[in-house]
N, C-alpha and C positions, 0 to 999 in steps of 0.2 A: 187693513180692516180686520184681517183673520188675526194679527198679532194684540189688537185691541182686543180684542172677542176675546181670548185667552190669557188677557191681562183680568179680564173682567172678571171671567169666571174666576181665578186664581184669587182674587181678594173677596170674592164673594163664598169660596171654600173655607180660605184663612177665617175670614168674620165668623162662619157658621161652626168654625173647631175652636174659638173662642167664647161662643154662646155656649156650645156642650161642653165644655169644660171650666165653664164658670158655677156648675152649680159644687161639681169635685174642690173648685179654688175654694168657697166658701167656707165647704165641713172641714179643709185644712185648718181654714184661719180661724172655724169655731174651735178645733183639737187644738190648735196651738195658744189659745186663748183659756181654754180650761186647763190645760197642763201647767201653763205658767201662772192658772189660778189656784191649783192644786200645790204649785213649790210654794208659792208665796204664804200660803195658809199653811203648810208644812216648814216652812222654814221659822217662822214666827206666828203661832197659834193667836198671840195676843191683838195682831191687826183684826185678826176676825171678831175677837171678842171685844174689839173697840167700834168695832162698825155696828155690832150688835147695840151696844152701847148706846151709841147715837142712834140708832131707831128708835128704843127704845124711850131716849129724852122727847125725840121729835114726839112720839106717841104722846106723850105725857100733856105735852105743853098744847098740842092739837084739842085737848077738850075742852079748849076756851072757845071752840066753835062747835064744837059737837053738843057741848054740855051748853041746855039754853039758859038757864039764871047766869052762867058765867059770861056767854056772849052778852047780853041784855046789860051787864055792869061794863065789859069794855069795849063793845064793837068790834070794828075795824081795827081798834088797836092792839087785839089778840095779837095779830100778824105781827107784832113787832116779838111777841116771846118764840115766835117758831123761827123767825130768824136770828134773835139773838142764840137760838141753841147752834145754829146752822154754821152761824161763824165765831163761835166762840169756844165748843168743843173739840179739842186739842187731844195727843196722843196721850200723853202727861198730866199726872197731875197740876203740874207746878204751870204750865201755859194754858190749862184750864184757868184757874185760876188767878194767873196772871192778867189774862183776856176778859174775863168776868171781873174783877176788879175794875179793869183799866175802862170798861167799859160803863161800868155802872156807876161810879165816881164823875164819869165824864160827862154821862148824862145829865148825875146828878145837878154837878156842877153848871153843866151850859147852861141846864133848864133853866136854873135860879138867875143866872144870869140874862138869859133870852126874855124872861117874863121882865124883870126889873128894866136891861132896854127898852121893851115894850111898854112898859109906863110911864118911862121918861120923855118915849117920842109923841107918846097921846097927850103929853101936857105942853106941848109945844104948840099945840093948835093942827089942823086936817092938811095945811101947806107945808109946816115943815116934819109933819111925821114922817113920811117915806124917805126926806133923805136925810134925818138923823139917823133913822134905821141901817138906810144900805151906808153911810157913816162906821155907827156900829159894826157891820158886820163884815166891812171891810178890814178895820183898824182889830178886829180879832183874830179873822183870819190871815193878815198878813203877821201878826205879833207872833201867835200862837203856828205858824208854819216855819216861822224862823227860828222858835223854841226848839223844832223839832231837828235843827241841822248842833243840836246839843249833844256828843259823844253819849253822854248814860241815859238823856232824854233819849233820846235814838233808842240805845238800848231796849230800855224797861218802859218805858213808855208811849211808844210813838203808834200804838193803837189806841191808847186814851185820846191824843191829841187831835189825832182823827175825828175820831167820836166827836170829842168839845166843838169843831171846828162845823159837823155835819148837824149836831143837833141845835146849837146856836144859832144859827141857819135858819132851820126849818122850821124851830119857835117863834125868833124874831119874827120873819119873812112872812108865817104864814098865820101871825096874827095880826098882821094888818088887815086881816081880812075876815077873818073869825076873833070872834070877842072872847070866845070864850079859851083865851089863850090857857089860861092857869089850868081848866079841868085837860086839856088836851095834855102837857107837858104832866100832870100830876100820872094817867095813863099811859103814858109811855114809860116812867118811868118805874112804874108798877109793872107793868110787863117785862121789860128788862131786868128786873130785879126777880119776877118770877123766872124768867127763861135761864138768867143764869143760876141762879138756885139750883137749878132742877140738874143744871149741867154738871155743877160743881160738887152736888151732893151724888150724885152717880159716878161722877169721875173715882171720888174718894174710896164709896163703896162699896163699889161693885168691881172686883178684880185691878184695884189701882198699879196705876205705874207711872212709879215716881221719878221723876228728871235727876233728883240728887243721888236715889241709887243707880240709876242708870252711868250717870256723872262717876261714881265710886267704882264702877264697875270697869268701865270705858278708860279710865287710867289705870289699872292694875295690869287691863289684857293688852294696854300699850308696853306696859314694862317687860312682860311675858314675850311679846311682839319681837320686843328688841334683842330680848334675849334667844329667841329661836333664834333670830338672822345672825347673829357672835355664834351662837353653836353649830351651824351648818354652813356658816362660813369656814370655821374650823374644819369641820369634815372634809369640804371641799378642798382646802388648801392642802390638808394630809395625803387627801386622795392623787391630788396633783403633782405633791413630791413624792408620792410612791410609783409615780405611772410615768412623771415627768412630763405631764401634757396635763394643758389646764379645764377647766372643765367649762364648756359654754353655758351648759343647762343651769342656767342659775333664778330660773325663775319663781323656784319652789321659795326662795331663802330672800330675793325681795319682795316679795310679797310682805313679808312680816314687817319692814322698815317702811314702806311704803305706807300702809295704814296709817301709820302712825305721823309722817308728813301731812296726810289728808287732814287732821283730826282736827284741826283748831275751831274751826269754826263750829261742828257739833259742838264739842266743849265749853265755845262761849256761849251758846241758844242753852243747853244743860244748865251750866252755870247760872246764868240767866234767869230760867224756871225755878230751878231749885232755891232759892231765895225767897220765889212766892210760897214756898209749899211748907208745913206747919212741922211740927217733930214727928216723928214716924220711924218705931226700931231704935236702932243704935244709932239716932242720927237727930240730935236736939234741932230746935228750933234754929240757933242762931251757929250752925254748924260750918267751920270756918271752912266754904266755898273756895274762896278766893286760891288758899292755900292746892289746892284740887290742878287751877289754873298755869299756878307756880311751875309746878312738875310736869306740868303735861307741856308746857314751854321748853324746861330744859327738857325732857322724852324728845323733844324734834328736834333740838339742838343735837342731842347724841346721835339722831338718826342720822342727822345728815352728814356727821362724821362718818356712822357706818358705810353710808351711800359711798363717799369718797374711797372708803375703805376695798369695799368690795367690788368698785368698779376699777379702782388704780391698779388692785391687783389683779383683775379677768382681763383689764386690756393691756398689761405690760407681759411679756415674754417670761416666761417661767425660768429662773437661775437655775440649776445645778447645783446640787449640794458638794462639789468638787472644793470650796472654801470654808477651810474650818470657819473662820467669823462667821460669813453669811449663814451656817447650820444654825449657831450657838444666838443667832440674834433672832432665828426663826422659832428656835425651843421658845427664848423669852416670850417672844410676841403670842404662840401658843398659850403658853402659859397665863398670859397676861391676859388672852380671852376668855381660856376657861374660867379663869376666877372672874371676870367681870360680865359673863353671860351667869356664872351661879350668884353673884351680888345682885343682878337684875329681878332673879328667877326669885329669890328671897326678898326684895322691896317689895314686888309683886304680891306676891304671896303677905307682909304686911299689911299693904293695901286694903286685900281683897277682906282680910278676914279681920282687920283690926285690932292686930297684935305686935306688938315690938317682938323682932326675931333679931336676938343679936349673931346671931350667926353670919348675917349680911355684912357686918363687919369688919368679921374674919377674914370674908371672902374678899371685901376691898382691901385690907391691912396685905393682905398676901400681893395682890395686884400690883398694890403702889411697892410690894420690895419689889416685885419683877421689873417696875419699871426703872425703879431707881439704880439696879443693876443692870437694866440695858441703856440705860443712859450711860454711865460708868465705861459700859462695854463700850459703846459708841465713841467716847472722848480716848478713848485709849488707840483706837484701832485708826481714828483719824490720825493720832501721833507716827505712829508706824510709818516708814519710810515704805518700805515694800506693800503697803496694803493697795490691792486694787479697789479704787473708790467708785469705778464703773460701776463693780459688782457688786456693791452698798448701796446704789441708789433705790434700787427698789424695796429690797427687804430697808432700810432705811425709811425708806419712805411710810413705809407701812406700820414699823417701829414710831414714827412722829405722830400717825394716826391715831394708834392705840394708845399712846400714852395721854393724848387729849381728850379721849375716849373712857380711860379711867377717871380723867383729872372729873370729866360730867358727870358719871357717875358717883363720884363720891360728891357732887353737889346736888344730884337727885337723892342721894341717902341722906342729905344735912336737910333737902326740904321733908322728905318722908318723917325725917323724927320731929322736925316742928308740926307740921301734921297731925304728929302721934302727939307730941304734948298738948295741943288743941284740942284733939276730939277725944282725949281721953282714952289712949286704946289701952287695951288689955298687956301683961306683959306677960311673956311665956316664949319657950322655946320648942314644943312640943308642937308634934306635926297635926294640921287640923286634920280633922275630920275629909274625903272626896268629897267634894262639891256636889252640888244638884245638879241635874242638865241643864242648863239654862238654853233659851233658841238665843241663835246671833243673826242679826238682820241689822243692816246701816242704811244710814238715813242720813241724809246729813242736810232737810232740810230740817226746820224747828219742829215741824206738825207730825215728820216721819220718826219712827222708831229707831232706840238706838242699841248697836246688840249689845248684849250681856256676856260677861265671860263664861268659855265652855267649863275651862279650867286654866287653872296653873298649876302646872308641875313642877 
């Protein structure tokens, strides 16, 4: 009994240094909640001023019930502008946009449809209207949900199809019951058209941000990317035959190739957006997107050479420079990064500022001799009776990376100049102007932000 008694108390203390220490739990979780409210609005200013944004629309479209001549003309159907601002306002211009389009076409479209069903089932007589209706509205819904398993319908469309699918519906369906089906559908569609309005005209001008520069931005600072991880891989390797012990810390230099694996999917919701969105800057209407896509394709293809690169060589044993060959194939492979980390650093820098730099050229023309004199080197030293091949396998191996590594590179500089012939870039070879600050914040769903480059150096 005494061992209960002092089981009792013992959870009765515990419980009571749980109560007093819940209200300390709390103001942590409030601190930790405002700090990480404070990076987020410090790291990308612009979520704040999109949030603002969106109050702002909400305000706007709210005085179809505040404002009474405005209630008195739509009712209850005001509600449909406060929600269409609610799911329709996007981080981006181009899925504002997008969204308000795909929505207000949809509506368009069902209404006209939902009303014309509803005509056709009233002239059938009071027996068979309900089920030519639910007829109807099966045989749309299941057509137009199968539309939806369509690669570019998916894409670009597959919130209209929604829409089509919901407001068909709700017209058909719920004029079987209400007569006055036409003024109902003419009202919603009225509200929708106000609520995106409102959405799409503040997206534009009030602090806009555009998916296609975002898009413009987001591949140059992959090229930039790629080129850090070649130049500190570099570092690292030298540092390693100066020390003869490889370096583990290698987390600073994937970071940079990593991103750039991540990236696909942002780039096609960008890609995406940016199509909806109108000419703005140096960047026309019918601004070749696609081409955008190209590069940032092969960008991951090189990365993942890099990956191979700088992981074959931190998990194999470091040689000794005790063999002439193995030095002389390790100069190359040096060699061979420096100029294809500065060919990066100069596409990049193209990119960003839209100008033909033919200096990028120079930088790969230098590369591909490197490579083509350690290939040279390679076939010669296999001849060699005396050569230790043990002692080739690695630097060898690293030599077959790099030179694959060029060979992409100079396929990411053939899509950069079709690019340039595309969008018309500027031609010059003069160093721009330092960049603006730009914030970088990643997103990578469609609605999140996506960074901007800091710089390219």
């Amino acid at each position: 009994m005494a061992g209960n008694a002092n089981t009792s108390r013992h959870e009765k203390a515990e419980a009571w240094e749980k109560v007093k220490g819940m209200p300390k739990a709390m103001m942590e979780k409030v601190m930790n909640i405002c700090v990480m409210t404070k990076e987020i609005a410090q790291d990308d200013p612009r979520k704040v001023i999109h949030s603002l944004k969106v109050g702002l629309s909400i305000s706007l479209v709210s005085l179809f019930y505040f404002y009474q001549p405005l209630y008195e003309n739509f009712g209850l159907s005001a509600m449909w502008a406060v929600m269409t601002v609610v799911v329709v306002f996007e981080f981006t211009v181009g899925a504002t946009l997008g969204k308000g389009l795909n929505r207000t076409l949809a509506t368009l479209t069902a209404g006209a449809l939902g009303v014309g069903a509803h005509y056709l089932a009233s002239l059938a007589g009071e027996t068979a209207e309900p089920i030519l209706i639910g007829f109807f509205v099966f045989l749309q819904a299941a057509i137009v949900s199968f539309i939806r398993f369509f690669p570019k319908m998916k894409a670009r469309y597959d919130y209209g199809l929604l829409i089509f699918i919901l407001t068909f519906s709700l017209i058909s369906v719920s004029g079987f019951r209400d007569d006055e089906v036409l003024e109902m559908a003419h009202k919603r569609l009225s509200t929708i058209v106000i609520g995106g309005t409102a959405c799409v005209m503040i997206s534009i001008f009030v602090c806009p941000v555009w998916a296609g520069e975002e898009l413009h931005y987001s591949i140059a600072l992959n090229l930039d990317n790629l080129a850090h991880s070649l130049q500190e891989f570099i570092n690292k390797h030298l540092k390693a035959s100066e020390e003869g012990d490889s370096n583990k810390d290698n987390k600073s230099f994937m970071e940079g190739y990593k991103s750039v694996l991540n990236s696909k999917s942002s780039e096609d919701s960008l890609a995406n957006f940016a199509r909806w969105e109108p000419g703005h800057g140096k960047f026309k209407f019918r601004h070749p997107w696609d081409q955008y896509l190209k590069i940032g394709a092969l960008s991951r293809q090189c990365a993942y050479r890099i990956e191979a690169l700088i992981n074959g060589h931190l998990n194999s044993p470091h040689i000794q420079g005790s063999s002439e060959i193995v030095g002389t194939i390790e100069e190359a492979c040096i060699e061979m990064s420096v100029e294809s980390s500065k060919a990066l650093k100069e596409l990049g820098l193209s990119i960003k500022n839209m100008m033909r730099l033919p200096s990028s050229n120079n930088h790969i023309s230098e590369s591909k001799a490197a490579s083509k004199r350690l290939k040279a080197l390679l076939q010669s030293s296999l001849k060699e009776q005396d050569t230790d091949l043990l002692s080739l396998i690695p630097a060898g191996t690293a030599a077959s990376l790099l030179i694959d590594i060029v060979d992409c590179i100079q396929e990411i500089a053939d899509s950069v100049n079709n690019l340039a012939a595309l969008a018309d870039f500027e031609d010059g070879d003069k160093s721009p102007k330092p960049p603006s600050s730009q914030s970088q914040a990643l997103h990578c769903e469609c609605a999140e932000p996506v960074p901007k480059i800091d710089s390219i150096v």
